[in-house]
N, C-alpha and C positions, 0 to 999 in steps of 0.2 A: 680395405680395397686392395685385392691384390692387381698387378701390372703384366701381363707379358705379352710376347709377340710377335716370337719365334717358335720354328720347331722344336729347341732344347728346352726354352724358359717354358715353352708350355705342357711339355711332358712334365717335367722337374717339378711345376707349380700346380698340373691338374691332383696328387695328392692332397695340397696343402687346402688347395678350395673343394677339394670334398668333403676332409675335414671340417670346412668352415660351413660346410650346409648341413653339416650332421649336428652343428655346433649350434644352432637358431632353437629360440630366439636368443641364446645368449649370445650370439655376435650375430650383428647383419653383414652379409659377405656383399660386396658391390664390386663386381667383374668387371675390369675394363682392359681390354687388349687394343696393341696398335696396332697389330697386321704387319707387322713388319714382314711377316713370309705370310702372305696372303692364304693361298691355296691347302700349303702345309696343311698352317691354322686354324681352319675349315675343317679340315679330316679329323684332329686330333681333335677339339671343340666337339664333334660329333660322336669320336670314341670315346672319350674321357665323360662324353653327356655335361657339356656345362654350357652356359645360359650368358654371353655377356649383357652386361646390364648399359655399356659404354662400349662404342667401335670406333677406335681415330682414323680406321681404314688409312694408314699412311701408306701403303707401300704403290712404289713406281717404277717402270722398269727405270733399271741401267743408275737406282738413287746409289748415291754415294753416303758415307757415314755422316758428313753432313747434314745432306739430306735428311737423313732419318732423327740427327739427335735433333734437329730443328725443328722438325711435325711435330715430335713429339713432344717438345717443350711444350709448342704454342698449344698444340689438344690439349694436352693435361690441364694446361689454367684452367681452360673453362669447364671439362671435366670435375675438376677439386673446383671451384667454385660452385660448382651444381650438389655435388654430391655429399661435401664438405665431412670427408672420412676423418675418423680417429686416430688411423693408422692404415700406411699404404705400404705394402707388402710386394719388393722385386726380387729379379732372382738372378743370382749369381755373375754375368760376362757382361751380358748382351747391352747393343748402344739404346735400349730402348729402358731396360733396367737405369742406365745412368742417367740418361736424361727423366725417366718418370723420378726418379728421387731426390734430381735436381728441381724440378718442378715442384714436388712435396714440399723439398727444405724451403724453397722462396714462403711458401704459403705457412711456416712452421708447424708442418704437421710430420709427426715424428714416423720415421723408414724404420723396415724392418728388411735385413738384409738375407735372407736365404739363399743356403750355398755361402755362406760370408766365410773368409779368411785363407782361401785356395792362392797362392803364391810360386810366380819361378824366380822372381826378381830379377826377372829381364822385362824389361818396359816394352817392348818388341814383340817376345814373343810367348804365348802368340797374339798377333795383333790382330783387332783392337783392345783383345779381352781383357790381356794383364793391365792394360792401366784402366779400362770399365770398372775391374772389381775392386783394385786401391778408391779408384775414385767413389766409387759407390759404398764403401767402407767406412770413406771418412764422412760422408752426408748423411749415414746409416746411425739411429738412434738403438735398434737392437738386430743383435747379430745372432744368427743359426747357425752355426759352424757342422758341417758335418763329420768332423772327428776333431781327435784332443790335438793330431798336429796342424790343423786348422784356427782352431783355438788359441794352439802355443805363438801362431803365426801373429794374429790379433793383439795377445798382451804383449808381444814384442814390438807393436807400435802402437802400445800405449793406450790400448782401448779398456774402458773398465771394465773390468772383472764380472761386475752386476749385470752389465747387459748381454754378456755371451753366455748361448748356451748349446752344449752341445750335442745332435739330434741324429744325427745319422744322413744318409742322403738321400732326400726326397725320390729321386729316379729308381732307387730300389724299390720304395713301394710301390712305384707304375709299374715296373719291368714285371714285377712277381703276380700282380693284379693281370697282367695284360698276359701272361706267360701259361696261370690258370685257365684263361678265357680261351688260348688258341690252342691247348692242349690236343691232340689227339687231331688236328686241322693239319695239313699239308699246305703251304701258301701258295698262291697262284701262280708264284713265281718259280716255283723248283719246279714246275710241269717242264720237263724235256731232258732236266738234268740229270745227269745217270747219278741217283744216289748212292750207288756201290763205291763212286769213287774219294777218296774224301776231298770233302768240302771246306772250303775255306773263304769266308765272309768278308769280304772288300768296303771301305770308304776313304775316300780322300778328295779333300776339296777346301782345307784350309787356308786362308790367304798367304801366310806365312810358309807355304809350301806350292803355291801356283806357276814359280819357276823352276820346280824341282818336278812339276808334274811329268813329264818327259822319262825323268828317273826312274818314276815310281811306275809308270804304263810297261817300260821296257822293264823292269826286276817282274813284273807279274807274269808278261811272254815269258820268260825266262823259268818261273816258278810253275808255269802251268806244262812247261816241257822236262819236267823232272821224270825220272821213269815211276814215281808213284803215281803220276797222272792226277794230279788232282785236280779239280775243277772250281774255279773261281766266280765268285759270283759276285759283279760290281752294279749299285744301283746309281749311276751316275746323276752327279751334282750338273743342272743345269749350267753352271757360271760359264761365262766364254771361256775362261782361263783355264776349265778342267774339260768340260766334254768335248770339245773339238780335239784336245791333244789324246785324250784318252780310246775314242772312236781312229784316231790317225795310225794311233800305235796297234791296238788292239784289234780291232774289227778282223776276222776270219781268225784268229789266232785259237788255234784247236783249244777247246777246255775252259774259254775265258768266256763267260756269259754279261755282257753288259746291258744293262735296262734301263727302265725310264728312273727316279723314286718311288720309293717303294714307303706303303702306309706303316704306320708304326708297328698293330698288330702283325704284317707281312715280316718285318721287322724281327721283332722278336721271333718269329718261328724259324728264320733264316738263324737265326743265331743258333738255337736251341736244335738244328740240323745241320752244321758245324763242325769240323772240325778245329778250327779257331779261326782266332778274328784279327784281321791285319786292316789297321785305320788311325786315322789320325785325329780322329774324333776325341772329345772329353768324356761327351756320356758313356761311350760304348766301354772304355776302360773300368765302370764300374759297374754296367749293366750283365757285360758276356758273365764274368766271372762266380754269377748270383748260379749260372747254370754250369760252373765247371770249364769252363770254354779259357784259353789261355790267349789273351790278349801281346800281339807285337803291333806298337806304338811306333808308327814311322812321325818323328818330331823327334830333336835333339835336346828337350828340356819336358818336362811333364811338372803340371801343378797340381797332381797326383802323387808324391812321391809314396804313399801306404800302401798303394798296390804292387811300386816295388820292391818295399822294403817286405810283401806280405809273399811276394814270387809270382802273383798272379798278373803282373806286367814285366813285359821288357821291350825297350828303348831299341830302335834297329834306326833311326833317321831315315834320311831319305835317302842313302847311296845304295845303290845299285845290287853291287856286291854282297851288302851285309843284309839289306833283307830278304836275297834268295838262300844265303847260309843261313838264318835263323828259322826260317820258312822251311827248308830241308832239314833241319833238327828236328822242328816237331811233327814234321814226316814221319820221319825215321827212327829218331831215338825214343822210345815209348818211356823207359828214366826221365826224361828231359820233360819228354810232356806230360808225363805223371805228377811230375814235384809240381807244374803249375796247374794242373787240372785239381789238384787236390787241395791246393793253399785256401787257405779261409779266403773268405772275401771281406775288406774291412773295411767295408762303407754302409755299415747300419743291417738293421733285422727288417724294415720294413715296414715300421712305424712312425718314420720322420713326421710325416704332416700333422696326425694325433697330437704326437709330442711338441710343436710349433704353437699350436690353437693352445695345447693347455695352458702351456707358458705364456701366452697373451693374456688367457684369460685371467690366472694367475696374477700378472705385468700390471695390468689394469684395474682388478678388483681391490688385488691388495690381501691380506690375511698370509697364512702360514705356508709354505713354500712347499707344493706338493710332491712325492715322489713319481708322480706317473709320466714325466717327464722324463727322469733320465733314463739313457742308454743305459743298457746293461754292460758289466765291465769289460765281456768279448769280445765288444766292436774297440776298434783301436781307434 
């Protein structure tokens, strides 16, 4: 049974459950999402083509994290009481992920953790996620780590050996699937934007940066008045905390295109028409990079750090100053944005979900430990 219920967990997990349909009758796949992002959820459910089998329909407006881990405690019982799975399968951050695994463990039906072992060791930040995925680590029976320093992260608190394995990161296989699909498509959204100029892909709306939002509106005026002119394209995050301030700063500011959300496929074409990608996002740090795109990470800690040890991120926080200087480099300096345009990308080939299902089946049946599971020794 896999679990999600957000816009990330359910791009990140729609690999894993196609696998698992390609995978019948040897495993029955039993979907159940809590709507944590309602609407999202709907669109991607519809790109992705998947079926839930279970809806906790939890989401309200203005719910708090409370809120949310609480629906979803109380749904799941009767969920897993109905459905009474082998194995229930979450994914990486989110408070929907910790509380479906807390709900599992009460009923001892053994979690599988995808996405498991991503670490800043700051409890903080960002918040909620870094303590969602300790937490959901330690209720987690088998873990999917998507690289070996995900891995290394794991056995350094003590998780056994036997149950990690390490697969790559599921969102590459959306990104590259959805990337094929929109190929040669212009997305609805670039209609107006003078392509000539370069483009530079905007998100921000992390909690953990809602008081910095201000900063980051005013470094973008800033960046869109550079004499390269380039044009920004933000698809602003509903939350009060980002679009009022964002709309306050920006609105008429020559070059800065701000919209409503944008669907995932729109998503990926924006990237892939790009100059690079300025967000504080998690997925996006591993997604842009599949297409060459050089990723600046306004957040002062990443639970990424192989993107930057690979060059294909760098860390600008949220002041002012430092991300219209890093933004004017990859302007400018064609060296600078060479060495990240061209850095490997080391978050998997695009087989994560495959290699997830094997090793279940694998996990489960028992017999000789297959090779088609592991990563190849490229990805880091």
């Amino acid at each position: 049974m896999p679990v999600f219920g957000t816009r990330p967990d359910t791009i990140k997990m729609a690999p894993v459950v196609q696998a698992l349909y390609a995978a019948r009758p040897a495993i029955e796949p039993i979907v159940c999402v809590s709507a944590q992002h309602r609407q999202m959820l709907d669109t991607l459910l519809d790109l992705f083509e998947i079926k839930p089998d279970f809806d906790l329909d939890i989401m309200e407006e203005h719910q708090s994290l409370t809120d949310i881990t609480s629906r979803v405690l109380y749904g799941m019982e009767e969920v897993l009481r109905q459905a009474q799975p082998d194995v229930v399968l979450v994914h990486g951050d989110t408070t929907t992920s910790t509380a479906a695994a807390l709900a599992a463990f009460y009923r001892k039906v053994p979690v599988g953790h995808v996405e498991a072992g991503l670490r800043t060791r700051d409890r903080y930040e960002p918040f909620p996620e870094e303590m969602n995925r300790r937490l959901t680590g330690a209720l987690a029976s088998f873990h999917f780590a998507p690289t070996e320093t995900a891995k290394r992260n794991l056995l350094a608190e003590n998780v056994e050996p036997e149950t990690i394995v390490v697969t790559g990161n599921t969102v590459i296989d959306a990104f590259l699937r959805t990337s094929r699909r929109v190929r040669g498509r212009t997305p609805p959204v670039l209609a107006g934007i003078d392509t000539q100029r370069p483009l530079i892909f905007v998100t921000a709306h992390r909690r953990e940066n809602h008081e910095a939002m201000g900063e980051i509106a005013r470094a973008l005026a800033e960046i869109a008045a550079l004499p390269e002119r380039p044009q920004l394209l933000w698809p602003v995050h509903p939350s009060p905390m980002v679009a009022p301030v964002a709309h306050r700063v920006l609105d008429g500011v020559e070059g800065v295109h701000l919209v409503e959300p944008i669907d995932y496929a729109d998503l990926v074409g924006c990237v892939a028409a790009s100059r690079f990608v300025l967000t504080d996002s998690g997925g996006l740090q591993e997604e842009a990079p599949c297409l060459g795109k050089p990723v600046l990470v306004m957040r002062d800690v990443t639970e990424r750090p192989e993107g930057l040890a690979a060059g294909t991120l760098e860390l600008v926080g949220t002041d002012r100053a430092r991300i219209v200087a890093a933004a004017r480099r990859l302007l400018t300096d064609q060296a600078a944005y060479g060495r990240m345009a061209r850095a490997s990308n080391p978050y998997g080939d695009g087989h994560a979900g495959s290699r997830i299902v094997a090793w279940l089946l694998w996990r489960l049946r028992g017999g000789a430990r297959p090779q088609e599971f592991a990563l190849p020794t490229t990805a880091a």
